[in-house]
KEKE-3310 file (N, C-alpha, C; in steps of 0.2 Angstrom, whole numbers, plus 5000, padded with zeros to 4 digits):
npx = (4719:4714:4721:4727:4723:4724:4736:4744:4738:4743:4757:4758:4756:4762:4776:4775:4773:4785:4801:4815:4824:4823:4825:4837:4842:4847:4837:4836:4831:4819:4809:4794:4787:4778:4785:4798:4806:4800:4813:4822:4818:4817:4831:4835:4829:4838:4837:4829:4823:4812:4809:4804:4793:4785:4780:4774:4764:4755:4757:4763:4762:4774:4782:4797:4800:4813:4813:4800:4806:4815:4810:4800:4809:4813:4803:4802:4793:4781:4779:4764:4761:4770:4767:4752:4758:4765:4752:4745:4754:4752:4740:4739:4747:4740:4746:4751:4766:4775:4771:4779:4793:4808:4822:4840:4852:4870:4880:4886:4905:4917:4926:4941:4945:4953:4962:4962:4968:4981:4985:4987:4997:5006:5011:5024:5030:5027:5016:4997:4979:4963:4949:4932:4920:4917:4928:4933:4946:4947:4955:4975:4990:5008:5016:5006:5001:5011:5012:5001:5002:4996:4986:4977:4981:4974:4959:4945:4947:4942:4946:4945:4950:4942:4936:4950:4957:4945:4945:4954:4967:4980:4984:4985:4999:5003:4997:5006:4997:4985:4973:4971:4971:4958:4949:4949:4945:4932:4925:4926:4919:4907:4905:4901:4890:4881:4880:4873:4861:4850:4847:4837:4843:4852:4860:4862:4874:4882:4896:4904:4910:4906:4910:4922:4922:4930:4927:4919:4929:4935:4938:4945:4936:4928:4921:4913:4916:4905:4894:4887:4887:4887:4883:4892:4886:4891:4905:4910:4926:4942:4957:4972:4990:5005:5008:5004:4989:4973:4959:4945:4932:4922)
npy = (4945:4938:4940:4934:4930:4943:4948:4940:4943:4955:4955:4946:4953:4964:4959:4953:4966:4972:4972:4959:4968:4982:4978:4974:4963:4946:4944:4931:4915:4907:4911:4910:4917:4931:4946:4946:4932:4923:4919:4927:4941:4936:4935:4947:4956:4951:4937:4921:4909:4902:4907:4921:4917:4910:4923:4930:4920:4924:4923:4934:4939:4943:4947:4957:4975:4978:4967:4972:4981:4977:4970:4977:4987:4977:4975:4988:4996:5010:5027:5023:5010:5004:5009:5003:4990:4990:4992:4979:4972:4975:4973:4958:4955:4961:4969:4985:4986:4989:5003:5009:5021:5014:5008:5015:5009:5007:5009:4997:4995:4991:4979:4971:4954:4943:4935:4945:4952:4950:4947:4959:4962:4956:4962:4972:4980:4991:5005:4997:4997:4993:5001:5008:5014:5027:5031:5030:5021:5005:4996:4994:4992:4990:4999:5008:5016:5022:5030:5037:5044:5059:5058:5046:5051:5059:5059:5067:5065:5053:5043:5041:5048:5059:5067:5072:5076:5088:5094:5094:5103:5098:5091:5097:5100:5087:5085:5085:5093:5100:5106:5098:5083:5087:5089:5076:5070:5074:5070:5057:5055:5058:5051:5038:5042:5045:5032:5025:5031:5028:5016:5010:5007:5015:5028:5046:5054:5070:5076:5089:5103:5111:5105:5108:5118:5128:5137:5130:5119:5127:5121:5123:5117:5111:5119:5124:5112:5101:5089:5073:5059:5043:5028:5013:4995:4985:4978:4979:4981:4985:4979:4989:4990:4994:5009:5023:5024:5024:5013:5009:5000:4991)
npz = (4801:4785:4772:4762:4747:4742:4744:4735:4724:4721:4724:4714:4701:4702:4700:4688:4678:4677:4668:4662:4656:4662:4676:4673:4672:4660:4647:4641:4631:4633:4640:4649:4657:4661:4663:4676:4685:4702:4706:4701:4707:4720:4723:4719:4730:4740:4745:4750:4737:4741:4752:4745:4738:4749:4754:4743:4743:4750:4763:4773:4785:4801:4791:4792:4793:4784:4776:4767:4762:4756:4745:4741:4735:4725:4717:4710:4716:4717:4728:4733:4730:4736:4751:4751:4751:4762:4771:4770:4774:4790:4792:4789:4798:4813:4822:4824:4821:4811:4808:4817:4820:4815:4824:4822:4818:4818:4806:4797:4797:4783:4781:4775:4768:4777:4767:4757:4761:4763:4751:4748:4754:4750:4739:4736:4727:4726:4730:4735:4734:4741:4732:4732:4720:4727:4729:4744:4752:4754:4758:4761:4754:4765:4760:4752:4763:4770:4757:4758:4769:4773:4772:4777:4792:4796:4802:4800:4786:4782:4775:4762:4746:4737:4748:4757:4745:4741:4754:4766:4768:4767:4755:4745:4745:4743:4731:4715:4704:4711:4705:4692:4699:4707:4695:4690:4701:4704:4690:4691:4701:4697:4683:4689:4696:4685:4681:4692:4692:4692:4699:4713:4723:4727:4735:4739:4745:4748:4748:4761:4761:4772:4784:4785:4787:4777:4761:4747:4736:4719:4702:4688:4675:4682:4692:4707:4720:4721:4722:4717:4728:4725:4735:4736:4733:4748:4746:4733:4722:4717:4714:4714:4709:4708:4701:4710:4710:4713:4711:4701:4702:4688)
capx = (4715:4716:4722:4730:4725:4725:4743:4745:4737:4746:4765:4761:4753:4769:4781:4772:4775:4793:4803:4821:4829:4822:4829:4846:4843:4846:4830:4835:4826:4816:4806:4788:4783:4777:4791:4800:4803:4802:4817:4824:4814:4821:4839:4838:4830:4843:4833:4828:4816:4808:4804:4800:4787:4781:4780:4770:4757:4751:4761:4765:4762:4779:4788:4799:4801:4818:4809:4795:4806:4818:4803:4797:4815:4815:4797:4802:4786:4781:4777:4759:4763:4775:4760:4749:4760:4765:4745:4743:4757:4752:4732:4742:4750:4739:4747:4754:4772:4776:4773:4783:4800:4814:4827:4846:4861:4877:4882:4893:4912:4918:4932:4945:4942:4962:4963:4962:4971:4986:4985:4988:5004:5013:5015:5031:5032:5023:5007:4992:4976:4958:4944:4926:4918:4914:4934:4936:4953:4945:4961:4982:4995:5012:5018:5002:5000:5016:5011:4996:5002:4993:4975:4979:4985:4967:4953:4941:4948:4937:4951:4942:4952:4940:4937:4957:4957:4945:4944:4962:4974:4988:4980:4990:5006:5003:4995:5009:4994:4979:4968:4971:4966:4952:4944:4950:4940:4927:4924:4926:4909:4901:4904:4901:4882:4876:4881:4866:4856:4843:4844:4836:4845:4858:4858:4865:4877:4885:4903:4902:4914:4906:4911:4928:4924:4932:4922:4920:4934:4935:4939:4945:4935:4921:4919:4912:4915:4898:4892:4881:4892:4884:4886:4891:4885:4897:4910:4912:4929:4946:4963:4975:4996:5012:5008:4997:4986:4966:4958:4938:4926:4917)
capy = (4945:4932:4944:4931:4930:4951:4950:4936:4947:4962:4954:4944:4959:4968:4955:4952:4971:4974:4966:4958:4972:4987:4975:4975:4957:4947:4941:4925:4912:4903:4916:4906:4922:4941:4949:4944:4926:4920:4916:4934:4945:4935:4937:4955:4957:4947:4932:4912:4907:4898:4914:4927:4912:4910:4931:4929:4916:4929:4925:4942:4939:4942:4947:4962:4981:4979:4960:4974:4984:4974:4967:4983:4990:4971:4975:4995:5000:5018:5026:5023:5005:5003:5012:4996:4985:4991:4991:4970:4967:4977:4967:4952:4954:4963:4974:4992:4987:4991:5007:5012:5021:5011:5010:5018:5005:5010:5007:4991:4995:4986:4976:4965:4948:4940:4933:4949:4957:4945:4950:4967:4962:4950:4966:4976:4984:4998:5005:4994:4997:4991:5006:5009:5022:5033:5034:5027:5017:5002:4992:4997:4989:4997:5007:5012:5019:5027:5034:5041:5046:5063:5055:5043:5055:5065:5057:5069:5062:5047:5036:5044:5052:5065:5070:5071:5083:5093:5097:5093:5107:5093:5089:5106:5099:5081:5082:5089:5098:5099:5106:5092:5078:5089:5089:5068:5067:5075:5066:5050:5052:5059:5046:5034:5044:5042:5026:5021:5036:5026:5009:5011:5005:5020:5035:5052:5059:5077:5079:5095:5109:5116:5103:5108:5128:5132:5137:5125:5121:5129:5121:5127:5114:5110:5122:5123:5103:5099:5082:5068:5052:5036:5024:5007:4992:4981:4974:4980:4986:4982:4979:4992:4991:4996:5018:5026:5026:5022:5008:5010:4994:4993)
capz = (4795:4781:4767:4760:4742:4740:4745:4731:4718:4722:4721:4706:4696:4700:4696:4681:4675:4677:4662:4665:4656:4668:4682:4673:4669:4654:4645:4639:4623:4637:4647:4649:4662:4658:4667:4681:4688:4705:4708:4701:4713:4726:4719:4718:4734:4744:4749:4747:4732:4744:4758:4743:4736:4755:4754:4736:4742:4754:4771:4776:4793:4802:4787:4796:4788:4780:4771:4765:4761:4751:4740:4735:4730:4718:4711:4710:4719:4717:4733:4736:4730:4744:4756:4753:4753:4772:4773:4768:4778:4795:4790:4788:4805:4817:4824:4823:4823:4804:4807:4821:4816:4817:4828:4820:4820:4817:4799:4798:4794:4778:4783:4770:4772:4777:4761:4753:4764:4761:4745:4748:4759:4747:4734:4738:4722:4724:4732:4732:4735:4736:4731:4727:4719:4731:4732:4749:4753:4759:4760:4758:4760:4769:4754:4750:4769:4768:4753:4758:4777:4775:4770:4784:4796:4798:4803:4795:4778:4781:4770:4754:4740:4736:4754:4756:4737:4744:4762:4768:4765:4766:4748:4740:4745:4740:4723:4709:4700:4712:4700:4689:4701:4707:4691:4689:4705:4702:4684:4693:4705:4692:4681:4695:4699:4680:4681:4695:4695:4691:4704:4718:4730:4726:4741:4737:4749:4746:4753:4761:4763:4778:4790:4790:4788:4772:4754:4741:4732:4712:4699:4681:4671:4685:4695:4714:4718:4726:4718:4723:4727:4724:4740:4733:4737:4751:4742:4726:4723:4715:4719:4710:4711:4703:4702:4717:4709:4713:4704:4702:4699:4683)
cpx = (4718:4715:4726:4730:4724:4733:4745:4746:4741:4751:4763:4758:4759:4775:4778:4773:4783:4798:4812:4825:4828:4825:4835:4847:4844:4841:4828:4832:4819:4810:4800:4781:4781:4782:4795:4800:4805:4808:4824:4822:4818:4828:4841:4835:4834:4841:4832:4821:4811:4803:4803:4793:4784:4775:4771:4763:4754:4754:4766:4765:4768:4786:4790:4800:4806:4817:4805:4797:4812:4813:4801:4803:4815:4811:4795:4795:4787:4780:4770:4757:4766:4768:4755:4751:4762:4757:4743:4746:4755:4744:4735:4741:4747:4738:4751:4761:4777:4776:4776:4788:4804:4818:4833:4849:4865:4879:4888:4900:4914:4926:4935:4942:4951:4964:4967:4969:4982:4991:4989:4996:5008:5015:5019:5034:5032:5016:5001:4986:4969:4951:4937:4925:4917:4921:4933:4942:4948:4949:4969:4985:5000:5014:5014:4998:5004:5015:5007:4994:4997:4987:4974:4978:4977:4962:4946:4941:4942:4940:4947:4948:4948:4939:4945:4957:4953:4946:4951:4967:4978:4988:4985:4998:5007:5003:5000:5005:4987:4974:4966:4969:4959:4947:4944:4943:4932:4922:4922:4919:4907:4900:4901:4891:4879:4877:4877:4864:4849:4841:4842:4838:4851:4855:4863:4868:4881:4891:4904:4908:4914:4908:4920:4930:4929:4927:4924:4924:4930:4938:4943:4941:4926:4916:4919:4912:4910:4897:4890:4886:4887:4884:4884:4890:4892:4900:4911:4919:4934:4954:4970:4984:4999:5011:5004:4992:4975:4963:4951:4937:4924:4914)
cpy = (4941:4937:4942:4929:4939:4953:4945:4938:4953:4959:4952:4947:4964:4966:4955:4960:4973:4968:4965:4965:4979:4985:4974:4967:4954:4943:4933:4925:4910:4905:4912:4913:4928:4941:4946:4937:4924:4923:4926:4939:4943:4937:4946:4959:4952:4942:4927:4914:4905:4904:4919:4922:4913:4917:4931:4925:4918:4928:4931:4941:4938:4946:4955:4967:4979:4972:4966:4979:4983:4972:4971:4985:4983:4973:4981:4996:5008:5018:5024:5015:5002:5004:5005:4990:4981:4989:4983:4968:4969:4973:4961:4951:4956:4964:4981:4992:4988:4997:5013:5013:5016:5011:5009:5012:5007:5006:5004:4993:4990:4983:4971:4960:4947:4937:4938:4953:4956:4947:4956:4966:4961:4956:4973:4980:4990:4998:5000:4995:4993:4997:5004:5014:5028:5036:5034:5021:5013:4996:4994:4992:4993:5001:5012:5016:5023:5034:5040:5044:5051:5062:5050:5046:5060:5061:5056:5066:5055:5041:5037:5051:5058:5071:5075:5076:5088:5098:5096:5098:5105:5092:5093:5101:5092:5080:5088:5094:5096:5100:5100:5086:5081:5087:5081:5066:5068:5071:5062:5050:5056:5058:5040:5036:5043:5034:5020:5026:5032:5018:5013:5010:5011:5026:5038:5053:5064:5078:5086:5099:5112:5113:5103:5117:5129:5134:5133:5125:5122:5123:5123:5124:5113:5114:5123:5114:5101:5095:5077:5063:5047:5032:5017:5004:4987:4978:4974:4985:4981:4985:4983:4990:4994:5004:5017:5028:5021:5017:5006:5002:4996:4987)
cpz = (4790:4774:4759:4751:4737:4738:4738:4723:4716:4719:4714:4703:4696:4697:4689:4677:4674:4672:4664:4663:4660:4675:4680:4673:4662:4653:4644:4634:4628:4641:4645:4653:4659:4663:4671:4685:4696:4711:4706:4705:4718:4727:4719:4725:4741:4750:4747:4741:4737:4750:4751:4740:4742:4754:4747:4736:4746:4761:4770:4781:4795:4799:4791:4791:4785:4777:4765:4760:4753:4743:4738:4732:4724:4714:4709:4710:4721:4727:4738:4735:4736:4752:4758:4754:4761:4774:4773:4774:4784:4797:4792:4795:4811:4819:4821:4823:4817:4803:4811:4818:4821:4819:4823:4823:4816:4811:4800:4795:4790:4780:4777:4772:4773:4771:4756:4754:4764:4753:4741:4751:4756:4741:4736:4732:4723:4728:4729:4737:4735:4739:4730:4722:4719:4733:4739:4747:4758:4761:4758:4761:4762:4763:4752:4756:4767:4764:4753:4766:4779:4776:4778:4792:4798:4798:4799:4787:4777:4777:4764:4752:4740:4742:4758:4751:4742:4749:4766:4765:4764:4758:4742:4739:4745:4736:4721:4706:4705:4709:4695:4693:4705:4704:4689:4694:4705:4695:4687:4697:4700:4687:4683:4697:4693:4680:4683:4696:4695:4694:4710:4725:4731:4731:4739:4742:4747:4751:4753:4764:4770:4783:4791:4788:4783:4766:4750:4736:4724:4709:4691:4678:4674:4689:4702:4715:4723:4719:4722:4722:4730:4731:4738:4735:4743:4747:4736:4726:4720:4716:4711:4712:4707:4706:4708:4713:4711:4708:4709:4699:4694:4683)
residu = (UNK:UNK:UNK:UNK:UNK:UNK:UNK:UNK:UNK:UNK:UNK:UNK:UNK:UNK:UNK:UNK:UNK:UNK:UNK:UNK:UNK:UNK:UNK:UNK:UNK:UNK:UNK:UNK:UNK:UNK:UNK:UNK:UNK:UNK:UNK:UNK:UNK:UNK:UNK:UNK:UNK:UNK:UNK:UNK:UNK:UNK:UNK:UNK:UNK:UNK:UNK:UNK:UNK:UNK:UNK:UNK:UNK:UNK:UNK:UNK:UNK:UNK:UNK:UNK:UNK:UNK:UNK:UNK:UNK:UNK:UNK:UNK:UNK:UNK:UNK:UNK:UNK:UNK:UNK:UNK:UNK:UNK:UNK:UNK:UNK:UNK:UNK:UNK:UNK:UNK:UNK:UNK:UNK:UNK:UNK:UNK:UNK:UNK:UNK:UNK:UNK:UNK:UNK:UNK:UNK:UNK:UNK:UNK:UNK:UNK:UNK:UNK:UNK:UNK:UNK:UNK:UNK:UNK:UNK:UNK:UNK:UNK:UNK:UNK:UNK:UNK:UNK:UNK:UNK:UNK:UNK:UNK:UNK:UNK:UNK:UNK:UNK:UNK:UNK:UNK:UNK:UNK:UNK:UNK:UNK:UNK:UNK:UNK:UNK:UNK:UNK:UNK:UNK:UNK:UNK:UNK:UNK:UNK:UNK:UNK:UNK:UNK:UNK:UNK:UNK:UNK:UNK:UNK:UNK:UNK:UNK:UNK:UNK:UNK:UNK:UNK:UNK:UNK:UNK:UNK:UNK:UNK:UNK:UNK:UNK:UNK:UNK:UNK:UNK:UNK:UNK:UNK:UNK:UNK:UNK:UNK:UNK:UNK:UNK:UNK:UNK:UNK:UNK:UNK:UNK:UNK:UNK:UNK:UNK:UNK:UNK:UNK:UNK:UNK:UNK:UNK:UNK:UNK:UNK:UNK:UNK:UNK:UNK:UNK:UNK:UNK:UNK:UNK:UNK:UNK:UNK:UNK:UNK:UNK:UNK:UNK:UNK:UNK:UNK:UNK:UNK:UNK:UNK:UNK:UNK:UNK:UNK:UNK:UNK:UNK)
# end
């Protein structure tokens, strides 16, 4: 079906409503467009100028779920926005294969690059890390193993800080004032959740108590530690040394 200038009308009526600053862009003196250009849409759903224009001038035909899915998270489509968009493209295309669920892959492990990794080796001062957000350890170097043998040493810990605080009894007898980095760690994701509660590409996960059969740790300041932890995007993260201590991206 030749749906080709609906699909046209639709993108660029959504692009044209969304203004750089809702997309977290800046405005600029120059802008020529109502909202959004192009070449930003692209940008923010992680793809060529050239294939999200293709996309825009109504070829949809092809374009695969996780393209359709990208391109509604850049034009923050509601959900029955996204519904037709699925519906232009499944027209487009002419078959029913758009709305088959789709098949579960194994969530990529984030690996250093050797560079980095190098980086982490040449410092013998002191513990050195590189963290996200979400308090995972997602590089150390040998001191900073050492250091953190027990977090290491348990599987379950998942090489996250917070996980480690509160579901690892070794946690007691690591941290000098556990209460005190409890409430540190706590602060810190929910710092971290106002921070993107409001991008869409942000998923909530809840680190849960019950998968290692204890109650929710107390706090004195926060309380029960049940909090939504952000999941950041690949690669945002920074490299801390000298103290053990964790070093968040801003």
């Amino acid at each position: 079906m030749d749906n080709r200038e609906e699909v046209r009308e639709f993108l660029t009526s959504r692009r044209a409503k969304i203004t750089p600053d809702q997309a977290g862009l800046p405005a600029g003196s120059r802008r020529r467009v109502p909202g959004l250009r192009r070449s930003e849409v692209a940008a923010l759903a992680d793809m060529s100028v050239e294939y999200y224009a293709k996309l825009e001038r109504g070829n949809l035909a092809g374009a695969s779920p996780a393209v359709l899915e990208a391109v509604a998270r850049a034009l923050r489509l509601d959900d029955a926005e996204r519904a037709h968009l699925l519906h232009l493209a499944q027209a487009a295309d002419g078959s029913d294969a758009l709305t088959r669920p789709r098949r579960r892959t194994a969530a990529r492990q984030w690996t250093p690059h050797r560079s980095l990794q190098w980086t982490l080796d040449a410092i013998t001062a002191g513990p050195a890390i590189v963290g996200n957000g979400r308090m995972d350890i997602l590089a150390a170097n040998s001191l900073a193993r050492a250091f953190y043998t027990d977090l290491f040493a348990n599987p379950d810990n998942q090489r996250n800080l917070a996980r480690f605080n509160f579901l690892d009894p070794a946690s007691r007898r690591f941290y000098p004032d556990w209460e005190l980095f409890g409430d540190m760690a706590v602060a810190i994701l929910r710092r971290r959740k106002r921070a993107y509660a409001c991008s869409p590409p942000w998923r909530p996960r809840k680190p849960s108590a019950r998968q290692s059969g204890t109650p929710p740790p107390e706090t004195p300041t926060t309380g029960a530690a049940r909090v939504d932890v952000p999941l950041l995007p690949r690669g945002q993260a920074a490299v801390g040394g000298g103290s053990p201590s964790i070093a968040i991206d801003e």
